[in-house]
C-alpha positions in Angstrom: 0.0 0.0 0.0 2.9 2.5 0.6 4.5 1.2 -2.0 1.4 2.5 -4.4 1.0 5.9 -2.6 4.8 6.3 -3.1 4.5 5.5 -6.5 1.1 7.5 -7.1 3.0 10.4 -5.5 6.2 10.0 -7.3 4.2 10.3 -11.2 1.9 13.4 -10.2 5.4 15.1 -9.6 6.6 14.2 -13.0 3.4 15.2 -14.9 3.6 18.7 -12.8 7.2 18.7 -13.9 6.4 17.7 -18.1 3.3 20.8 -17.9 5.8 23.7 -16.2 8.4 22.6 -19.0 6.4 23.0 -21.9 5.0 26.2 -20.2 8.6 27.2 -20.6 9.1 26.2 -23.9 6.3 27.7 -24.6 7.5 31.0 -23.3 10.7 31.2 -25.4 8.5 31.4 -28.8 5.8 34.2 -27.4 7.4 37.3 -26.8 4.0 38.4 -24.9 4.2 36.0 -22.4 8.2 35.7 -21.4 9.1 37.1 -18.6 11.3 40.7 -18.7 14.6 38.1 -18.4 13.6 36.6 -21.7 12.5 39.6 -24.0 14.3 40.0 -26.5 15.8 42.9 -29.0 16.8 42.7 -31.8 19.8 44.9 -32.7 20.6 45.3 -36.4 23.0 47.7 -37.5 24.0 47.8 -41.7 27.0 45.3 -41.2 29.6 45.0 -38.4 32.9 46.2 -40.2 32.8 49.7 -39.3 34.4 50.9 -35.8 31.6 52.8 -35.4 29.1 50.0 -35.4 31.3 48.0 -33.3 31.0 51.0 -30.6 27.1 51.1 -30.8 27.3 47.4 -30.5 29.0 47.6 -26.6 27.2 50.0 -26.2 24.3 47.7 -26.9 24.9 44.5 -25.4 26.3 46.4 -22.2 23.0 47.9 -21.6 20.6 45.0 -22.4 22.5 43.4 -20.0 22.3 45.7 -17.0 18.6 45.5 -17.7 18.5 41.5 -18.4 17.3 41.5 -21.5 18.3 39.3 -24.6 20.4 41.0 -26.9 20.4 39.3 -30.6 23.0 41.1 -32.9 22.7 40.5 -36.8 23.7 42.3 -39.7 24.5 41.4 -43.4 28.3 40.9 -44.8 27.9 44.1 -46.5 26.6 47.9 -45.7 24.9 47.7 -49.0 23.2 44.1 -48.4 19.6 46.2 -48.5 17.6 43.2 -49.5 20.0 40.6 -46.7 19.2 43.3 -43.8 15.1 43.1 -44.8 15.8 38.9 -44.9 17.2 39.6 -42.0 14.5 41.5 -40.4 11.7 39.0 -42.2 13.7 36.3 -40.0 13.6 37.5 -36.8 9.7 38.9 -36.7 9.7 34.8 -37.2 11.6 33.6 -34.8 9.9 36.3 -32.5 11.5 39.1 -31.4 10.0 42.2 -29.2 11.6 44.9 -30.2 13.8 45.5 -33.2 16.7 48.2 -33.1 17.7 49.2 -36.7 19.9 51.3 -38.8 20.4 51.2 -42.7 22.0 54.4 -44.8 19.2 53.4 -47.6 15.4 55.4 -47.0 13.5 52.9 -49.3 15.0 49.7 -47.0 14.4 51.6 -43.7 10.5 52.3 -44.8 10.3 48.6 -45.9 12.1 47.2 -42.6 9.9 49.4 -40.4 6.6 48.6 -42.1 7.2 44.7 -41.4 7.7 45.2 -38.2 4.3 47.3 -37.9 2.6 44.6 -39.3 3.5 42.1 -36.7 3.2 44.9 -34.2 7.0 45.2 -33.1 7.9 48.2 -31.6 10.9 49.9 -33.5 13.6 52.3 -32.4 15.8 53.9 -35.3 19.5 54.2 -34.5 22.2 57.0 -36.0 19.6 58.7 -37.5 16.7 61.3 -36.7 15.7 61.5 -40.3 11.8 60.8 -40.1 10.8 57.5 -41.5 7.7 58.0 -43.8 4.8 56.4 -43.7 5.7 54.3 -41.4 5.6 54.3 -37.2 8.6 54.7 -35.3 8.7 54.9 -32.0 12.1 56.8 -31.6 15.0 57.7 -32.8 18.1 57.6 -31.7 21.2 59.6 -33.1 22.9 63.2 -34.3 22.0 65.7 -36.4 23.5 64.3 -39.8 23.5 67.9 -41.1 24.3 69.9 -38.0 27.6 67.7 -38.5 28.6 68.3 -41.7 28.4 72.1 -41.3 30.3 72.1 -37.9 33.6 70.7 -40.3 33.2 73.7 -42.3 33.0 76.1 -39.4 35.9 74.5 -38.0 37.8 74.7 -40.8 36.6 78.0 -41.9 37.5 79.3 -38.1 40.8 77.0 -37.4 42.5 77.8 -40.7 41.2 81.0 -41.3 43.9 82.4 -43.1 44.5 79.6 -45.0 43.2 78.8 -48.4 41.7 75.2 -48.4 40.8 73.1 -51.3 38.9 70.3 -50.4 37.9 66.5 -51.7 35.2 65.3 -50.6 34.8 61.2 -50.0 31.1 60.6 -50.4 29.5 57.5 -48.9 27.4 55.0 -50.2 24.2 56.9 -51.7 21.2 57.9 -49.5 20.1 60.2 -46.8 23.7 59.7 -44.7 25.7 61.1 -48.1 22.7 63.6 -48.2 23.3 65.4 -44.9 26.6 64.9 -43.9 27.8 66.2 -47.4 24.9 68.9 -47.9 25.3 70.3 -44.3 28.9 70.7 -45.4 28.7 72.7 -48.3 26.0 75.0 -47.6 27.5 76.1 -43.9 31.3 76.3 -46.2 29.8 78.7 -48.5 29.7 81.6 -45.6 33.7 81.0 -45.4 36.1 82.5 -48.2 39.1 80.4 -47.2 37.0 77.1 -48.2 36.7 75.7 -52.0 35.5 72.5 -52.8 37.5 70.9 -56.0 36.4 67.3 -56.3 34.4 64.8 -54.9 34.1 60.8 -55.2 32.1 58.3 -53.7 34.4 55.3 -51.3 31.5 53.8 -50.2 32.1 54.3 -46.2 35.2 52.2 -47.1 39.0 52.9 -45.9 40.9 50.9 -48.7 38.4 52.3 -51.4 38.8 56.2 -49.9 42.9 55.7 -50.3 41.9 54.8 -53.7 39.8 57.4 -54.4 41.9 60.2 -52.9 44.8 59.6 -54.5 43.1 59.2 -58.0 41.6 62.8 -56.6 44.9 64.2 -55.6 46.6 63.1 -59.0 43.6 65.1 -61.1 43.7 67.9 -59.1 47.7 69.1 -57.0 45.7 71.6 -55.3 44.0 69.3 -53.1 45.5 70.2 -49.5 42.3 69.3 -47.4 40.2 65.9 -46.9 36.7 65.6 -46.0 35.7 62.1 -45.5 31.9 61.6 -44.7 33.3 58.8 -42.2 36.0 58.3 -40.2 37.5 55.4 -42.1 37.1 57.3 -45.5 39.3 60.3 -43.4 42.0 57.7 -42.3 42.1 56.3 -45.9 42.4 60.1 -47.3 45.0 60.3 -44.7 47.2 57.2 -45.8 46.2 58.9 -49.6 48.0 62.4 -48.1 50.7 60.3 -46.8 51.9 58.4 -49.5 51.5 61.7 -52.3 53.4 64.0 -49.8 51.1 66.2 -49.7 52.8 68.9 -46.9 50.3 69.5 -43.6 47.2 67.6 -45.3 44.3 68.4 -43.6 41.9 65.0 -42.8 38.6 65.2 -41.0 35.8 62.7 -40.9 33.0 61.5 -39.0 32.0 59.1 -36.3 34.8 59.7 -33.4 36.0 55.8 -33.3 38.5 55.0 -31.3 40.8 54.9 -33.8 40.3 57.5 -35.4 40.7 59.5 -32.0 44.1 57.7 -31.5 45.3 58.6 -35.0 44.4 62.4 -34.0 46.4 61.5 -30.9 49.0 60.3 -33.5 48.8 63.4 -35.6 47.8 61.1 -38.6 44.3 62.8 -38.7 43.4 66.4 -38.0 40.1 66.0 -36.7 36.6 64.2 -36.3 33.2 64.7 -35.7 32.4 62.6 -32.3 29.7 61.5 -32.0 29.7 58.9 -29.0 28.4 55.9 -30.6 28.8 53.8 -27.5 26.0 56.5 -25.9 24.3 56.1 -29.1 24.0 52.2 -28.4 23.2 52.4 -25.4 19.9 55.1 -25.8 18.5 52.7 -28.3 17.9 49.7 -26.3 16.9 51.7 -23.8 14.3 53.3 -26.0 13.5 49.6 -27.0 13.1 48.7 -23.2 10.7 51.1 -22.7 8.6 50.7 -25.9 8.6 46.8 -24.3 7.4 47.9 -21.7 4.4 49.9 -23.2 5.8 53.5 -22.3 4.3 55.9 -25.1 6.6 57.7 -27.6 6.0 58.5 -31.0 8.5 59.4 -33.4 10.3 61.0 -30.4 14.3 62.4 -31.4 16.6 61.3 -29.0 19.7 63.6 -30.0 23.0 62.7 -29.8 25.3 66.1 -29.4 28.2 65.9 -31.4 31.8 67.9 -31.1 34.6 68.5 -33.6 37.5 66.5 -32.0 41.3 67.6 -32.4 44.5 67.4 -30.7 43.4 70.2 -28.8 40.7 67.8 -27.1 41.3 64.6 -28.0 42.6 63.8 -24.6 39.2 64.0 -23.1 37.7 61.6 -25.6 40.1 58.9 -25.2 40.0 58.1 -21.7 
């Protein structure tokens, strides 16, 4: 008789056991009933070559972890992978995500991307970018004035080398709304300044080994060439090996982004001067914005700015520590 209580006993435990382990199996594929250890963001940046993305990516996964939730990074091989970042996108609205964190330089991908996740009602926070998403809902966005940027490298150079006449080449990025504003904010703020004089530009497609390539082919059509904008920071080091290698006498190289090393090559001396703009911060804001969409706080195509400052030797040291 004890033997058949004891073993009576002994299979109610197991079948209470079997029902609270598919319960948890069952909470791993519905993002609306996991609990806050188990949500899940998705965090999708263009590709994961660049510094910069690198940066938002710590930036990323340090947060989501202070907060416990599950940090899924993806990306395609390559910045201009448009229809591999919406496969990638199309996969993880699958799998079951709930929240997706995304950046792409291209409008038309970022409008399709977004719209997906709408559809399956996936809250979506736009990173390195406050350039409204249209017809579409967003529920922030997270980065620096694209624009603002641009035109603060012609007012530092139209300020710092004031009395020096500087003929710039311009390495454009891969075409869309980036190349748009970091280029356009560039030259309408450089026409107020005498001193500046824009001779050539050339796409190098965010790239370092293409922008050596493409500023020495620049340099070689035009000797006058004694200044370097790079939309990015690794198009300004690759201008800056370009500078290097044609002897060009104090070269002036400024980019964008404020990677680390970038910063160390200002340090250095082998770059004049970047545009920082903190994309560990910037990493960091978005899954917080994602946490709190998770959570149900409203917000509605809310800007969450990133400031931004022109970084030289004179102030490098505080960026680098």
């Amino acid at each position: 008789m004890k033997k058949s209580f004891f073993k009576k006993a002994m299979l109610g435990l197991a079948a209470v056991a079997m029902v609270g382990g598919l319960a948890a199996c069952g909470n791993k594929s519905s993002s609306s009933s996991s609990s806050k250890s188990e949500k899940t963001i998705t965090f999708l940046p263009p590709a994961m070559v660049s510094p910069f993305y690198k940066s938002t990516i710590d930036g990323a996964k340090a947060e989501a972890k202070a907060q416990g939730y599950k940090l899924n990074v993806l990306a395609p091989q390559k910045e201009d992978d448009y229809e591999g970042l919406l496969k990638i996108v199309e996969d993880s609205l699958s799998k079951g995500t709930n929240a997706i964190a995304i950046c792409t330089t291209d409008d038309k991908t970022m409008a399709a991307a977004v719209k997906k996740a709408n559809r399956d009602k996936v809250p979506v926070v736009v990173f390195n970018s406050i350039s409204k998403v249209k017809d579409a809902k967003v529920y922030s966005y997270v980065g620096y004035d694209q624009k603002k940027a641009g035109a603060s490298v012609a007012k530092w150079l139209g300020t710092k080398y004031a009395d020096k006449k500087l003929n710039v080449g311009i390495l454009e990025g891969l075409p869309g709304v980036f190349t748009e504003n970091r280029e356009g904010g560039f030259v309408d703020a450089a026409k107020q300044y005498k001193n500046i004089k824009i001779v050539a530009k050339q796409p190098a497609n965010w790239d370092r080994g293409k922008a050596l390539d493409t500023a020495t082919n620049m340099y070689q059509g035009n000797k006058d060439i004694n200044t370097f904008y790079g939309l990015s920071d690794e198009m300004a080091l690759g201008a800056a090996s370009a500078a290097k290698q044609a002897g060009i006498k104090n070269a002036i190289t400024i980019g964008i982004d404020g990677n680390p090393n970038t910063l160390a090559a200002i340090k250095k001396g082998s770059v004049t001067g970047s545009v920082y703009t903190n994309p560990k911060m910037m990493g960091k804001r978005a899954v917080q914005d994602a946490i709190k969409a998770i959570k149900g706080q409203k917000k509605a195509n809310v800007i969450n700015e990133i400031p931004t400052v022109v970084v030289d030797k004179s102030n490098v040291a505080k960026y680098t520590k």
